[in-house]
C-alpha positions in Angstrom: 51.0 21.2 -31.8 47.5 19.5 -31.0 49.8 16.3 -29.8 52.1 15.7 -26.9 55.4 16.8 -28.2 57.1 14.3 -26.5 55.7 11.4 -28.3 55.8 12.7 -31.7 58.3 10.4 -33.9 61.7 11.3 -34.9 63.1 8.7 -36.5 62.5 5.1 -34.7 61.9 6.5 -31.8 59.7 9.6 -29.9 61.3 13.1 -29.3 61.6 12.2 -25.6 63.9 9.2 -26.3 66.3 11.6 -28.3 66.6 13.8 -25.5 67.1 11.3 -22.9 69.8 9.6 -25.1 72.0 13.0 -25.5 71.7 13.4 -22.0 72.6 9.8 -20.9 75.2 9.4 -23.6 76.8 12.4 -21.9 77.2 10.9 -19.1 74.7 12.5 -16.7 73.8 10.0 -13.5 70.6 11.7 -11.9 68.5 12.3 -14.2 64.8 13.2 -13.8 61.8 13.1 -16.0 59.1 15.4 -15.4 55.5 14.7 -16.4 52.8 16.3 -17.3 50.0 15.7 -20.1 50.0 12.5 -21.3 52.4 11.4 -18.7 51.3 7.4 -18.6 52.3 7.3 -22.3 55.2 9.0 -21.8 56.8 6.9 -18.7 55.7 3.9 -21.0 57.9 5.3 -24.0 60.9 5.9 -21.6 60.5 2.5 -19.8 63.9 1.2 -19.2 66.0 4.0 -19.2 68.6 4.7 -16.4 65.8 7.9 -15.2 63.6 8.6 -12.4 60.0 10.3 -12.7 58.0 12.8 -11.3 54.8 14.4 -12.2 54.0 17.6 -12.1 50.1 17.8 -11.6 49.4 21.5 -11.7 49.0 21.4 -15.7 48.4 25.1 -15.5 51.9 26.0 -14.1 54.6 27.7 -16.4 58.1 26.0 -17.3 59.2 26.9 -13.4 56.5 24.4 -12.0 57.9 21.9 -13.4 61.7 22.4 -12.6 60.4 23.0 -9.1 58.4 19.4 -9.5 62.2 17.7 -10.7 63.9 19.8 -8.1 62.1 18.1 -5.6 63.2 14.6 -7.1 67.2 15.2 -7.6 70.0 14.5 -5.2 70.5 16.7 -3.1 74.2 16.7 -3.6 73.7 17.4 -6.7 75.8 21.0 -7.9 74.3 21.9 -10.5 71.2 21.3 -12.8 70.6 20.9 -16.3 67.1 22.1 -17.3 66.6 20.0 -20.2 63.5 21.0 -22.8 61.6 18.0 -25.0 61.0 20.8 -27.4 64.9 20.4 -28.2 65.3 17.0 -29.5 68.2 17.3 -31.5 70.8 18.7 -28.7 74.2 16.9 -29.1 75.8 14.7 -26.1 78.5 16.5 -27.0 77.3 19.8 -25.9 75.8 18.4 -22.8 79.2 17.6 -21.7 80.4 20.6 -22.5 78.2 22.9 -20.5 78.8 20.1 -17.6 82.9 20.4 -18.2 82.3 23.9 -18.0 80.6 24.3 -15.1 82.9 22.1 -13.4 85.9 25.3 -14.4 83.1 27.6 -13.4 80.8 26.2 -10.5 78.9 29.2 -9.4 77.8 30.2 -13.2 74.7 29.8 -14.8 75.9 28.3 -18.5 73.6 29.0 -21.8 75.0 27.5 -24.8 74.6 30.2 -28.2 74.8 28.7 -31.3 76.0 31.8 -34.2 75.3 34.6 -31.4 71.8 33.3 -30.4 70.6 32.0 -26.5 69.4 28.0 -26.5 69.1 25.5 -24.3 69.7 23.4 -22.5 70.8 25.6 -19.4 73.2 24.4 -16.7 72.4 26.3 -13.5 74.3 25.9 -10.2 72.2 25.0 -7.6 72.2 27.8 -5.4 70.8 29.8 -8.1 68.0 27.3 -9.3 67.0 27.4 -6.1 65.5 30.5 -5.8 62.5 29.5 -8.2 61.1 28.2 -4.8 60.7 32.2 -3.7 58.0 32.0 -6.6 60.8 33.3 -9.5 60.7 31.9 -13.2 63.7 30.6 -14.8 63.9 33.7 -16.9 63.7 35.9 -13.4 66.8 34.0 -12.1 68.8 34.6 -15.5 68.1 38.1 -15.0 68.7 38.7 -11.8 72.0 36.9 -11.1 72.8 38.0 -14.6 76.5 38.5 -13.5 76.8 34.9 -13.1 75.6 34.0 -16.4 78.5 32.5 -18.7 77.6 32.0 -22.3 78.9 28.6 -23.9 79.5 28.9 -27.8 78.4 25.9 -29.6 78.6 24.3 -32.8 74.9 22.6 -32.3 72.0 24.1 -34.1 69.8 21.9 -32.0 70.4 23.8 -29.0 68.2 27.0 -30.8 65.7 24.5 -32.7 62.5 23.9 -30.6 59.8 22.3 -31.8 56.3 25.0 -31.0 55.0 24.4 -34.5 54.1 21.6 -37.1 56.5 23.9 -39.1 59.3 23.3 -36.7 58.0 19.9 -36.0 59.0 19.2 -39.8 62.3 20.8 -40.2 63.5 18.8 -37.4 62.6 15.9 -39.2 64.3 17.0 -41.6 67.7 17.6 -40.3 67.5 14.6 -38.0 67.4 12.6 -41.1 
């Protein structure tokens, strides 16, 4: 995107502040911030909010890294995660707390939400399971191989399959956001 993601504007406000507010509004309590690139601008766009922040310093790590950076941060009576993606500014509160209702009927699965029969996030995994990316696993690797616990959520919430890798997608989120 030759920006941080993050900060790009939607509306009033930057990406980041969209996705915190779905997840707050959803009612979510611990709720951690990983940082990366960019990360003193970031924290200062999310000043205020009801989160906690980490950084993950090894800017050449994958997606995994930095779950393994917020895992470190969370309760650890916490049940379950949400792994949450910027990218995806447009998710609903609503289907937040759906994948959160769900996994309190189904503790022990790893929830995807599909919008019109394709995977998005964000994905709600039990914390047993997200555990395992300390073994050096990728979030992908722990779908896969506990794919018998893997419950998928249908949705009514394009945003959970919009991500934002391209000034193309950049744009049409724009678009439906307004």
């Amino acid at each position: 995107m030759g920006s941080s993601k993050q900060l790009l504007p939607l509306g009033p406000q930057p990406v980041i502040r969209h996705c915190l507010d779905s997840v707050i509004t959803a009612g979510l309590q611990d709720i951690v911030v990983v940082l990366g690139v960019a990360h003193d601008d970031i924290e200062a766009a999310i000043g205020g909010l009801p989160v906690k922040t980490t950084v993950n310093s090894d800017l050449q790590s994958d997606m995994a890294g930095s779950v393994r950076a917020g895992l470190k941060a969370i309760d650890r009576a916490a049940t379950a995660v949400l792994v949450c993606l910027s990218d995806h500014p447009i998710v609903s509160a609503g289907t937040i707390a759906s994948l959160v209702r769900t996994h309190s009927e189904h503790s022990d699965s790893i929830i995807i939400p599909v919008y019109n029969g394709r995977r998005g996030h964000p994905t709600l995994f039990p914390r047993t399971a997200i555990e395992d990316l300390f073994r050096g696993t990728t979030l992908r690797d722990v779908i896969t191989d506990r794919a018998g616990q893997v419950s998928l959520l249908d949705v009514d919430d394009e945003g959970v399959v919009l991500d934002m890798d391209t000034p193309e997608d950049y744009e049409r989120i724009k678009g439906l956001f307004s």
